[in-house]
LOTORNU-73622 format. One record per residue: x, y, z of N, C-alpha, C in turn. Coordinates in Angstrom, 2 decimals. Atoms other than C-alpha are relative to their C-alpha. Layout:
LOTORNU-73622
+---------+---------+---------+---------+----------+---------+---------+---------+---------+
!  n_east ! n_north !    n_up ! ca_east ! ca_north !   ca_up !  c_east ! c_north !    c_up !
+---------+---------+---------+---------+----------+---------+---------+---------+---------+
!       X !       Y !       Z !       X !        Y !       Z !       X !       Y !       Z !
...
+---------+---------+---------+---------+----------+---------+---------+---------+---------+
end
This chain:
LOTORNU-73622
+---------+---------+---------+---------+----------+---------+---------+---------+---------+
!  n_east ! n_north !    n_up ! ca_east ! ca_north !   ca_up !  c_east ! c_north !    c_up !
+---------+---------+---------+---------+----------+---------+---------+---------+---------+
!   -1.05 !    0.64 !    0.76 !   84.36 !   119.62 !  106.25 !    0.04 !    0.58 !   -1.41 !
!   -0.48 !   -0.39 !    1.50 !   85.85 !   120.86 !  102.85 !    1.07 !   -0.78 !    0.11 !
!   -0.84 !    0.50 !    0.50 !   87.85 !   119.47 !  100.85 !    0.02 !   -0.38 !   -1.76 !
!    0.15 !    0.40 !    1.16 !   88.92 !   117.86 !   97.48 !    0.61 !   -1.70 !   -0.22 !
!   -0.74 !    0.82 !    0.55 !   89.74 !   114.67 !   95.72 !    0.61 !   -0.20 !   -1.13 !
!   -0.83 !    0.03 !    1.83 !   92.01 !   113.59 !   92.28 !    0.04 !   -1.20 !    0.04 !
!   -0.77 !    1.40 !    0.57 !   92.76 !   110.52 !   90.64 !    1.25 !    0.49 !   -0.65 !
!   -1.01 !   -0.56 !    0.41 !   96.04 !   111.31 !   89.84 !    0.86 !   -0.17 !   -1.72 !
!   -0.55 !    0.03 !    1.74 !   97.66 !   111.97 !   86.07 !    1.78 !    0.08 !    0.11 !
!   -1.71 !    0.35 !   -0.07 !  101.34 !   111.98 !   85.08 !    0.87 !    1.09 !    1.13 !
!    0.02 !   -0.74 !   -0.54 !  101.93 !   114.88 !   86.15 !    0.16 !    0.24 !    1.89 !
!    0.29 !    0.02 !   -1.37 !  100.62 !   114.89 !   89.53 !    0.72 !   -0.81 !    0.75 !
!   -0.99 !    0.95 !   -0.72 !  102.92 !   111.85 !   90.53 !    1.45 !    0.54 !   -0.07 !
!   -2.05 !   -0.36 !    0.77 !  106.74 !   113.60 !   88.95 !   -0.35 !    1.60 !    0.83 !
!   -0.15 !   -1.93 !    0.01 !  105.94 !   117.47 !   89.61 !   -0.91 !    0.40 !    1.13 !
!    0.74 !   -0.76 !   -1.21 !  103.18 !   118.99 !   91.58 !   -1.72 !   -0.70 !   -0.17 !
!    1.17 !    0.54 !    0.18 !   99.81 !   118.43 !   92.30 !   -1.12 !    1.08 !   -0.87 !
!    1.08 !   -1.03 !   -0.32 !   96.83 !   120.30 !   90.87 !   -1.25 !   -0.07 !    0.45 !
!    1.24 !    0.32 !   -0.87 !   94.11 !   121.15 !   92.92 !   -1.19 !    1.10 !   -0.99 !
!    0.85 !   -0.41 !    0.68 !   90.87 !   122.47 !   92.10 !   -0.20 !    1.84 !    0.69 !
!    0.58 !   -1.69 !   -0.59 !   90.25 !   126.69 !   92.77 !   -0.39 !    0.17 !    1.21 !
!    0.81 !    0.39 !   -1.02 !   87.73 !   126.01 !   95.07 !    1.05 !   -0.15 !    1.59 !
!   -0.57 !    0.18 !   -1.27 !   90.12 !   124.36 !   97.58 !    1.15 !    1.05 !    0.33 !
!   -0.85 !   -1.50 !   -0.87 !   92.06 !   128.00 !   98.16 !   -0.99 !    0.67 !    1.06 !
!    0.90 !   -0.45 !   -1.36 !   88.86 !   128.95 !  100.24 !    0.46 !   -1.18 !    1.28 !
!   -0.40 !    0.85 !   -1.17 !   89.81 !   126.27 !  102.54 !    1.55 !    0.23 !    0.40 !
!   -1.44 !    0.37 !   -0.60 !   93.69 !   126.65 !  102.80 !    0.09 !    1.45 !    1.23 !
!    0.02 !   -1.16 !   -0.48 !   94.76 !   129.78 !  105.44 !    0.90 !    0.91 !   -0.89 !
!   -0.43 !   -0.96 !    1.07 !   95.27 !   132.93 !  103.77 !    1.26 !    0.65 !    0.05 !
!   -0.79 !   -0.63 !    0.77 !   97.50 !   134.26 !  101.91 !    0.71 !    1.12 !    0.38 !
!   -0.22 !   -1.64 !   -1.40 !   99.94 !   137.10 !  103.66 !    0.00 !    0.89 !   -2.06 !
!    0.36 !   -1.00 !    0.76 !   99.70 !   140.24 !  101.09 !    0.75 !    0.20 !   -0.73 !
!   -0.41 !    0.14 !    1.02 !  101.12 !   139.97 !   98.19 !    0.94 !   -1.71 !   -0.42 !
!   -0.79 !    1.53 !    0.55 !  102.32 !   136.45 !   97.85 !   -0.80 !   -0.91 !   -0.02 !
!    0.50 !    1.08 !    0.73 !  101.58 !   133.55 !   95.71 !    0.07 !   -1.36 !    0.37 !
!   -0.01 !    1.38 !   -0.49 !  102.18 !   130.95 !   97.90 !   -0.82 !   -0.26 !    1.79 !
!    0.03 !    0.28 !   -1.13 !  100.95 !   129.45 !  101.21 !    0.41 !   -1.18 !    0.40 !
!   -0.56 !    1.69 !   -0.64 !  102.42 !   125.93 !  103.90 !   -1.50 !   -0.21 !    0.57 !
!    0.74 !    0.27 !   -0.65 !   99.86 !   124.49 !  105.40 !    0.89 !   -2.25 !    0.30 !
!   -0.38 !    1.45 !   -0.53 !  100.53 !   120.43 !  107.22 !   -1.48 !   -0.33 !    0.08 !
!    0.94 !    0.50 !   -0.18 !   98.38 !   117.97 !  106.76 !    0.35 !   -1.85 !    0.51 !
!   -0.07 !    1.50 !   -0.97 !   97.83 !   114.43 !  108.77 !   -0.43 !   -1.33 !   -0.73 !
!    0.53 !    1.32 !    0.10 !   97.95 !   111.22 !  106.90 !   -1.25 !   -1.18 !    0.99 !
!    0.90 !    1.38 !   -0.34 !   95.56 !   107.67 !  107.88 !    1.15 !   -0.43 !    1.38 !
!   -0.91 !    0.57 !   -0.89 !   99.14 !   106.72 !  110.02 !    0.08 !    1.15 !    0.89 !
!   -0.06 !   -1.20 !   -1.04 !   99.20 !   110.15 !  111.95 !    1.32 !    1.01 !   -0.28 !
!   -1.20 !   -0.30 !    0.89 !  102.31 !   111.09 !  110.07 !   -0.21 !    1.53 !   -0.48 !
!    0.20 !   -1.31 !    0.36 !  102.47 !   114.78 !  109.57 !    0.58 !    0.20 !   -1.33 !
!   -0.83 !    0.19 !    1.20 !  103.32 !   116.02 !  105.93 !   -0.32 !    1.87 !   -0.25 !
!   -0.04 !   -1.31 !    0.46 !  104.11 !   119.86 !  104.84 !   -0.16 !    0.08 !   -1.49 !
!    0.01 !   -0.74 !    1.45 !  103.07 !   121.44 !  101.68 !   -0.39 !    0.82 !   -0.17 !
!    0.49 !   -1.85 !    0.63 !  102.70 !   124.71 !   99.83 !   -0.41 !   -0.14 !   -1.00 !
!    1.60 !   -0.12 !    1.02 !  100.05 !   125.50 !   97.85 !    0.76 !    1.23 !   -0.89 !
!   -0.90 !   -1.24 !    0.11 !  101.48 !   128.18 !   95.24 !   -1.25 !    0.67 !   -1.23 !
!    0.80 !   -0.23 !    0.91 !   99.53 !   130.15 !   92.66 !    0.93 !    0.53 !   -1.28 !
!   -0.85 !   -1.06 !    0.82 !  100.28 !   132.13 !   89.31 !    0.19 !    0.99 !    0.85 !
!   -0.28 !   -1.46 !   -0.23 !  101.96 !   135.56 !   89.98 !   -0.94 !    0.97 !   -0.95 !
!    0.34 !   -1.07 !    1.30 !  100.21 !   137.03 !   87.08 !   -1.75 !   -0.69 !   -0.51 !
!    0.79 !    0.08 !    1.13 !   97.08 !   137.04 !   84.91 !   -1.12 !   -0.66 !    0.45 !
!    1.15 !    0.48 !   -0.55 !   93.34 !   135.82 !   85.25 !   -0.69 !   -1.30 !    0.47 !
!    0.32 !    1.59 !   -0.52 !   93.07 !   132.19 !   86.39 !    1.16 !   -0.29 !    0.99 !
!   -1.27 !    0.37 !   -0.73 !   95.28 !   131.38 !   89.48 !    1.09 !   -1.38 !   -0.34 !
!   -0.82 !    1.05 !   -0.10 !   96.13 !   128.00 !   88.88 !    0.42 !   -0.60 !    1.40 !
!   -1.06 !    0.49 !   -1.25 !   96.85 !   126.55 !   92.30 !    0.98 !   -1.92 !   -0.42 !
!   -0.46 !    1.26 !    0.20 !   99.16 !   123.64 !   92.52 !    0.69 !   -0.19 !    1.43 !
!   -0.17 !    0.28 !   -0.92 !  100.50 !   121.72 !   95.37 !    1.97 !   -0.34 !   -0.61 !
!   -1.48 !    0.28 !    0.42 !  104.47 !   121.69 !   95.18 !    0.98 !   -0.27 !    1.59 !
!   -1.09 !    0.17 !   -0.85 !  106.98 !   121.65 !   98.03 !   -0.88 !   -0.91 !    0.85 !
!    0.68 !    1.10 !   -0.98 !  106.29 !   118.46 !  100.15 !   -0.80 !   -1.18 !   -0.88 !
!    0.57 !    1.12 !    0.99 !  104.62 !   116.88 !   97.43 !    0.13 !   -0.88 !   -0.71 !
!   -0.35 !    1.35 !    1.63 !  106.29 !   114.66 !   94.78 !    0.75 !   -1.19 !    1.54 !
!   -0.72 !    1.06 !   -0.86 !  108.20 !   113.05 !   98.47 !   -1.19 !   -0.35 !    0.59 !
!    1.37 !    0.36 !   -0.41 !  104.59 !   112.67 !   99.75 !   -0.24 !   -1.23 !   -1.03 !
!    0.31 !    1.23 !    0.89 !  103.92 !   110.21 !   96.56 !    1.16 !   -0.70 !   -0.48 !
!   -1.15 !    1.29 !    0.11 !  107.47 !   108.46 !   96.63 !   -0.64 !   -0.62 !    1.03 !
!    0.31 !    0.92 !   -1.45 !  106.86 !   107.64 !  100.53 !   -1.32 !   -0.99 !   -0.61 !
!    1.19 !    0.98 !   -0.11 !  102.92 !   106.27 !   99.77 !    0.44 !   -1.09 !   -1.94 !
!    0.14 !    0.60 !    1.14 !  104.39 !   104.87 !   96.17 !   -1.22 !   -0.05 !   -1.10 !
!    0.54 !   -0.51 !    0.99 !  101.78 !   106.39 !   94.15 !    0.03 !    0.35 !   -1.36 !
!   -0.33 !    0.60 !    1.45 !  101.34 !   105.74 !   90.17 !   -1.24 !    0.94 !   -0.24 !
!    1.21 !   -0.59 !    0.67 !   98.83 !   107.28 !   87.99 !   -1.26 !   -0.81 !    0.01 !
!    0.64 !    0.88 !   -0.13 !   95.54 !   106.22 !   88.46 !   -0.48 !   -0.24 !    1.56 !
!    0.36 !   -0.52 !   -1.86 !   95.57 !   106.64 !   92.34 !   -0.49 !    0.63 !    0.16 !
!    1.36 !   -0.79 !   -0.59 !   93.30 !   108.45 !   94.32 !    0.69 !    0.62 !    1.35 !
!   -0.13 !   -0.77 !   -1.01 !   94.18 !   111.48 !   96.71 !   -0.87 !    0.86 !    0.61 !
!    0.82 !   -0.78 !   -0.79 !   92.06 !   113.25 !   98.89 !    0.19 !    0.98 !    1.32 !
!   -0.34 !   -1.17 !   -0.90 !   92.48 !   116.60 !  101.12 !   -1.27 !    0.26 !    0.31 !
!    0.50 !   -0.20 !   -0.70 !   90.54 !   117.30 !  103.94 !   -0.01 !    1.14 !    1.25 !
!   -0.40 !   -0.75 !   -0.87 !   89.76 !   120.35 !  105.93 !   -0.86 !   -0.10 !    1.45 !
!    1.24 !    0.01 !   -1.16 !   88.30 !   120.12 !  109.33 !    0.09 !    0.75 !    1.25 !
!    0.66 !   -1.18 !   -0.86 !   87.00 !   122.59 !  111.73 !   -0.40 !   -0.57 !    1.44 !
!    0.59 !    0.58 !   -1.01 !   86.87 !   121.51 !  115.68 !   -0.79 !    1.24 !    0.39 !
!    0.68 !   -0.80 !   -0.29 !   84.08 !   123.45 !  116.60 !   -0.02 !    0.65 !    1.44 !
!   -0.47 !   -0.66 !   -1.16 !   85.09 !   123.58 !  120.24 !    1.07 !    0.78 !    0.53 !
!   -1.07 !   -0.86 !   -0.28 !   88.20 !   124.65 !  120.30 !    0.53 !    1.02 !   -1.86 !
!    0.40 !   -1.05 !    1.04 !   87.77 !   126.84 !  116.67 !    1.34 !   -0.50 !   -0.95 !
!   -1.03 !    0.03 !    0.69 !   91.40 !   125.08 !  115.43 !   -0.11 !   -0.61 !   -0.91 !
!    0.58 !    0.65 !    0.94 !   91.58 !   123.87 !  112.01 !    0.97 !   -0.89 !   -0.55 !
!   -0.61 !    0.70 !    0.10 !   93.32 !   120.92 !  110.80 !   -0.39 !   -0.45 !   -1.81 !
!   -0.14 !    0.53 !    1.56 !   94.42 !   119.02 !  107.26 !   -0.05 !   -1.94 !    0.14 !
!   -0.11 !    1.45 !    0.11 !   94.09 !   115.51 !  106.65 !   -0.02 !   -0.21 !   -1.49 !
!   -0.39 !   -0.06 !    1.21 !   95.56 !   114.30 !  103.36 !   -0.14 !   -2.14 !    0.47 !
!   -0.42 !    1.14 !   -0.02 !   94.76 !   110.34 !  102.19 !    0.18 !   -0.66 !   -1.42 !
!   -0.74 !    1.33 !    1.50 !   96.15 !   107.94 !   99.77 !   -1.10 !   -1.38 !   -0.50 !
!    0.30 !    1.05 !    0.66 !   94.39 !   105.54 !   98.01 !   -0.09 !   -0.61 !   -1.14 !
!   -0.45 !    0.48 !    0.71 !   95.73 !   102.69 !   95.63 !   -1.63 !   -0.35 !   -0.85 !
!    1.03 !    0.42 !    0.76 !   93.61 !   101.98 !   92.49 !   -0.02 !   -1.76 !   -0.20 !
!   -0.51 !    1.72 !    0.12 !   92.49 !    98.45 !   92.60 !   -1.14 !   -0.51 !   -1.70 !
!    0.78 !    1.02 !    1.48 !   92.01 !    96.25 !   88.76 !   -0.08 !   -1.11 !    0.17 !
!    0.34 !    2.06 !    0.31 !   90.27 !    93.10 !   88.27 !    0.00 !    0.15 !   -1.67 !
!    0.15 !    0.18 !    1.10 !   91.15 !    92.18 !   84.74 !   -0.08 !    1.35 !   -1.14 !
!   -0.65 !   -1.04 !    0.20 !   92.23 !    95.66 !   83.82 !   -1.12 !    1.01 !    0.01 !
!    1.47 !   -0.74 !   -0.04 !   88.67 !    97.23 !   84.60 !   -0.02 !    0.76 !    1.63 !
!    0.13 !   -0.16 !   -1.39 !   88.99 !    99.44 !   87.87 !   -0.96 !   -0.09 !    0.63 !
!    1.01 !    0.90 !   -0.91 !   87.15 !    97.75 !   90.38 !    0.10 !    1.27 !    1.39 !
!   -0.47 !   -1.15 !   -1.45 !   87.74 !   100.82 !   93.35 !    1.33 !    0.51 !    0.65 !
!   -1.28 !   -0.68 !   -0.44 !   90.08 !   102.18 !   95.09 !    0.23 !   -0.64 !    1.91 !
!    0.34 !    0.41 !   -1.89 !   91.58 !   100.96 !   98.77 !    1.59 !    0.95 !    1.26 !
!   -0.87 !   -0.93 !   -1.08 !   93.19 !   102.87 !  101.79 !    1.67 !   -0.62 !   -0.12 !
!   -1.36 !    0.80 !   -0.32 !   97.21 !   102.54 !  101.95 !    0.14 !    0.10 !    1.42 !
+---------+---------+---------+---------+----------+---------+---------+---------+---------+
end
């Protein structure tokens, strides 16, 4: 299993997501010369969801960010800042295919002190 999680910032709810470097070793690669890749990943409901991962074109830090599929991904689950997303890559070892699982979870406050986070 690879993967990453975020608590999400303004940003990340209006525009795109950003992910951490790291999780480009996990996405499938990249065709030869382009800055983007799709990959689908499988909500908690079984709900399939598309997104592309895109990078800079230019210069020494990629930057990945999660854009197409994404900002309608956090209308549908109603996601605010302060939420908790998590991408998941997983590897069936018998049959070698590799799958995405993407989940949502709402930040929960007692008395404006976050107390955890719970599955939508």
């Amino acid at each position: 299993m690879e993967g990453f999680s975020k608590i999400l910032r303004k940003t990340d709810t209006k525009k795109r997501l950003s992910v951490p470097i790291r999780f480009l070793k996990s996405l499938p690669p990249f065709k030869l010369g382009s800055h983007a890749v799709e990959f689908e990943a499988t909500d908690e409901k079984g709900e399939t969801w598309a997104f592309q991962c895109s990078t800079r074109k230019s210069g020494p830090y990629r930057k990945p960010v999660l854009t197409t599929g994404w900002v309608a991904f956090v209308k549908s689950k109603k996601l605010k800042i302060g939420d908790k997303v998590r991408f998941v890559k997983y590897r069936n070892r018998a049959t070698a295919t590799i799958s995405y699982k993407v989940r949502a979870e709402k930040e929960i406050k007692i008395f404006g002190a976050i107390f955890g986070y719970a599955p939508i």
